[in-house]
Each structure stands twice: as C-alpha cells, then as structure tokens.
C-alpha positions as CSV (number, residue, x, y, z in Angstrom):
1,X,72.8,16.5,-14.5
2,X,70.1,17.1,-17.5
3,X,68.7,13.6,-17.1
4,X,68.3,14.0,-13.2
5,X,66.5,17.5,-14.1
6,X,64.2,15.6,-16.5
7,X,63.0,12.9,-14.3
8,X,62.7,15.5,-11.4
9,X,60.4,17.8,-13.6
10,X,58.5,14.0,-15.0
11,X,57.9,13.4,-11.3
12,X,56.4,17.0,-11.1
13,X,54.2,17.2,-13.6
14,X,53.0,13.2,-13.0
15,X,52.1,14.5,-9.9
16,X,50.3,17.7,-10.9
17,X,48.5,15.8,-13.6
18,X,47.8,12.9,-10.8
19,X,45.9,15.3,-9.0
20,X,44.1,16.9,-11.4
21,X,43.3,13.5,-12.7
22,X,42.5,10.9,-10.0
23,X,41.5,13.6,-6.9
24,X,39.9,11.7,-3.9
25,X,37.9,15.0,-3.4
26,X,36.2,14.6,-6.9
27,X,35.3,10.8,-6.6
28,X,34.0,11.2,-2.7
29,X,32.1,14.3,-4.7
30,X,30.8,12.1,-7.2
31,X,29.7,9.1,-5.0
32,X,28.2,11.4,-2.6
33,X,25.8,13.0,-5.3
34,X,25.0,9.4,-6.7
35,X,24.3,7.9,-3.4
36,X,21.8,10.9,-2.3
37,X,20.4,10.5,-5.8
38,X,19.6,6.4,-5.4
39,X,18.6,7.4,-1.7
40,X,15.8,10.1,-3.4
41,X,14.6,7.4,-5.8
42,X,14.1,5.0,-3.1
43,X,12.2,7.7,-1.2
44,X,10.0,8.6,-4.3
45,X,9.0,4.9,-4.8
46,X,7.9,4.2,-1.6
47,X,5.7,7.1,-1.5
48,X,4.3,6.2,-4.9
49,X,4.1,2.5,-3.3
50,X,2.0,4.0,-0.5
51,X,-0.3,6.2,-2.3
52,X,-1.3,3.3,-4.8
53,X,-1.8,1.2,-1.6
54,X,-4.5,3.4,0.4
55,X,-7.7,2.2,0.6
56,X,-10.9,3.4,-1.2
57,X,-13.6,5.6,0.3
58,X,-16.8,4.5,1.7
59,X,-19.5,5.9,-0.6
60,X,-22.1,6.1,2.8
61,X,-19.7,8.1,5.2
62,X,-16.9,9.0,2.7
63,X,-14.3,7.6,5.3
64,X,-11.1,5.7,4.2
65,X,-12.1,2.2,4.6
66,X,-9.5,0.1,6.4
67,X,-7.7,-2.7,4.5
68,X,-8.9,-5.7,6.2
69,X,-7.7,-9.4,4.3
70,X,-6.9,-11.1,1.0
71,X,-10.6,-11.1,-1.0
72,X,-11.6,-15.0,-1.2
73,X,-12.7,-16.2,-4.6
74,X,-16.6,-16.4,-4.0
75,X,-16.3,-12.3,-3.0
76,X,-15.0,-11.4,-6.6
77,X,-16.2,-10.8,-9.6
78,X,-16.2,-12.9,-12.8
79,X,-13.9,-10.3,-14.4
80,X,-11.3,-10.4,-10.7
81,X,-12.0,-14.1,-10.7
82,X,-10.4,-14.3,-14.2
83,X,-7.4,-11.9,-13.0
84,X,-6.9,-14.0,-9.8
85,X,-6.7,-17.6,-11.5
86,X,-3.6,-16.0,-14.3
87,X,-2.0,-14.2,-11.2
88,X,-2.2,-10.8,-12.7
89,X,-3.7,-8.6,-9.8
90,X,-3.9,-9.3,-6.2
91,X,-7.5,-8.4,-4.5
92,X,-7.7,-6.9,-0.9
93,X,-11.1,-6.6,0.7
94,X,-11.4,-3.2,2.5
95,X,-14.2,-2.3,5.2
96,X,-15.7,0.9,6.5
97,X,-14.7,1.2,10.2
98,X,-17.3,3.5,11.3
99,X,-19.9,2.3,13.9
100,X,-22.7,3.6,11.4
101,X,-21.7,1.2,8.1
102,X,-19.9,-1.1,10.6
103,X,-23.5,-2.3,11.2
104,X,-24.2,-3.5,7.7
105,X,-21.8,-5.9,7.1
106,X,-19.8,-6.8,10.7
107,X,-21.1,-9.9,12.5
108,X,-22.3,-9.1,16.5
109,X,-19.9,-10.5,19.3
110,X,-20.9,-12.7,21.3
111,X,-19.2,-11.6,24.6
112,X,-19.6,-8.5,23.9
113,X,-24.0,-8.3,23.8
114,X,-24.7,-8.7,27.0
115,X,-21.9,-6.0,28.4
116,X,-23.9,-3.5,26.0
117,X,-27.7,-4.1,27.1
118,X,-26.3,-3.9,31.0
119,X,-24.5,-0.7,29.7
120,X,-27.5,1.0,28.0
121,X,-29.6,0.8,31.1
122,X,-28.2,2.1,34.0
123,X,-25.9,4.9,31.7
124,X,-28.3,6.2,29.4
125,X,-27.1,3.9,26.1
126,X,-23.3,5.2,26.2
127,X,-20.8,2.5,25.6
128,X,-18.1,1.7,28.4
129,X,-15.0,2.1,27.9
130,X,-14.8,2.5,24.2
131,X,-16.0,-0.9,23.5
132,X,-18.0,-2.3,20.6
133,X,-20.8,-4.6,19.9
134,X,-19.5,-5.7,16.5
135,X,-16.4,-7.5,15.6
136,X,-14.1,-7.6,12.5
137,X,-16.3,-11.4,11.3
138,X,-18.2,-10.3,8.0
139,X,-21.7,-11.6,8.9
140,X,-22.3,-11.2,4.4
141,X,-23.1,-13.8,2.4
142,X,-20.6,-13.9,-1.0
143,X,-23.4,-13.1,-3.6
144,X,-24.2,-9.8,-0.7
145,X,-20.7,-9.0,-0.5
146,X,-19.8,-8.2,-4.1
147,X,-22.9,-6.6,-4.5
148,X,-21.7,-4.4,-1.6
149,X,-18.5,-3.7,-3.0
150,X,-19.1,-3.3,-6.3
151,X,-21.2,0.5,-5.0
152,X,-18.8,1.3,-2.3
153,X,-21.1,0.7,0.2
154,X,-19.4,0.2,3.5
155,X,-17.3,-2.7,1.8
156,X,-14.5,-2.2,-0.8
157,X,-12.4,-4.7,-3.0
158,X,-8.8,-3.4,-4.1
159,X,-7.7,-4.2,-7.0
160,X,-3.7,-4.2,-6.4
161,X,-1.3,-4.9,-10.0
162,X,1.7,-7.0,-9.9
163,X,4.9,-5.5,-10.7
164,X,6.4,-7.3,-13.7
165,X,3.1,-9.4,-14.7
166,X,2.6,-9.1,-18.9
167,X,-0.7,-8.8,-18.6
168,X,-2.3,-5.4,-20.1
169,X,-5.4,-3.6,-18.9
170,X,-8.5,-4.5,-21.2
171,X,-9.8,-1.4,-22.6
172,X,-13.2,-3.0,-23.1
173,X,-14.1,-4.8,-19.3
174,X,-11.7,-2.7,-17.2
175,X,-9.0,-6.4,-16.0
176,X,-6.1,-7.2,-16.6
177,X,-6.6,-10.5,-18.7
C-alpha cells in the first residue's frame, strides 16, 4: 500500500515538474521571439545594403544618377586603379539621366536622328512618343571621363567596399590600399 502511494505521488510530481520544466508553450515562445528577431536583422541589413548602394547626385541637376556598368580600368583613377588590381573595392560607373547632362556625355543614335529633325518640323521641336536622341553609349574619351567624375558632373564613379576584404581605408589618399 505505502510503496503504491509513493510511486503514485513520484508520477505526480514528475509530471508537475515536467510541465513546469519542458512546456511546449515556452519553447514555441521562445523560437517564435528568436525567429522574428533573425527575421528583423535580415530586414535591417538589407536596408543598410540598399542605402550604401544608391547612387550619387549629379552636381549640375542634383538628380540621383542611375547606376549604369562595372567602371573599366582606363575610367579610374590611379588611387581606384590601385584598389581594383588588390580586389579591395568594386567601382560602378553612374550617369545622370536627365536630357540636359544626358547631352554631355551620351553618344547620338543613329536610328533615332533622323526620326527627331522630321519631328521638330512639322510639331514645333516636341519629341514623339517619348523618344530620345541619345542612347546609353558614353561618347567620352577615358582621360574626359574621370575628369567628369571626379566633379560630379553628369558622370559618377561608385566606389562599393567588399565585405570581409583586410584592407583599411588610408587616412592620407582616401583608398583602401
């Protein structure tokens, strides 16, 4: 009789201390707050991702300028030469998309002239349907280009870090050498 009303009151409080203990409430609790709390970092870095990734300003219309391709050697300078050849920064060239500084450093389409003086004519110089006499070709020569860049005049480089690289920002020339 006493040892049946031992193991009885054992299984009882096993079981009160089992779920005080090892609750599926608590644990779905827990993984709940840790999974929202991975899920908030995950949002917070890809906005800081996307802030660090806009484009500069034009310094003739104050526009964003639009991110257009990966900067060829010739179109850096020495210093982004230097940072390009030990892999520590990736360059973007960025151009002003406005028709105004469009005309300083887009190349004329070829197609697309003649369409524009029959236009101007007969409609009083208004563009049909939307269309453009310049294309996305940089007409620039390299040496014009970073000279360009380098004031923010309708042409922008982007300097963009790589995550994990050991190189250190210079405190003397500005690159990461």
């Amino acid at each position: 009789n006493g040892i049946v009303t031992a193991v009885s009151e054992l299984s009882s409080k096993l079981a009160e201390v089992n779920g005080e203990v090892s609750s599926p409430l608590r644990y779905k609790q827990e993984a709940a707050f840790y999974i929202a709390s991975v899920g908030f970092m995950i949002v917070v870095a890809a906005v800081l991702r996307r802030l660090s990734e806009r484009a500069p300003r034009c310094s003739l219309c104050r526009r964003r300028m639009v991110r257009l391709r990966d900067a060829q050697p010739s179109e850096l300078s020495p210093g982004a030469r230097a940072e390009l050849s030990v892999g520590s920064a990736n360059h973007v060239l960025c151009v002003c998309r406005s028709p105004s500084c469009r005309k300083l450093w887009a190349a004329p389409k070829a197609s697309n002239i003649g369409a524009m003086r029959g236009a101007s004519s007969g409609q009083r110089g208004r563009r049909l349907a939307g269309g453009s006499a310049f294309s996305w070709d940089i007409r620039l020569a390299p040496e014009e280009m970073v000279d360009m860049a380098r004031f923010g005049k309708s042409l922008g480089i982007q300097r963009e870090g790589r995550f994990g690289s050991p190189y250190q920002r210079c405190r003397k020339c500005d690159y990461c050498t």
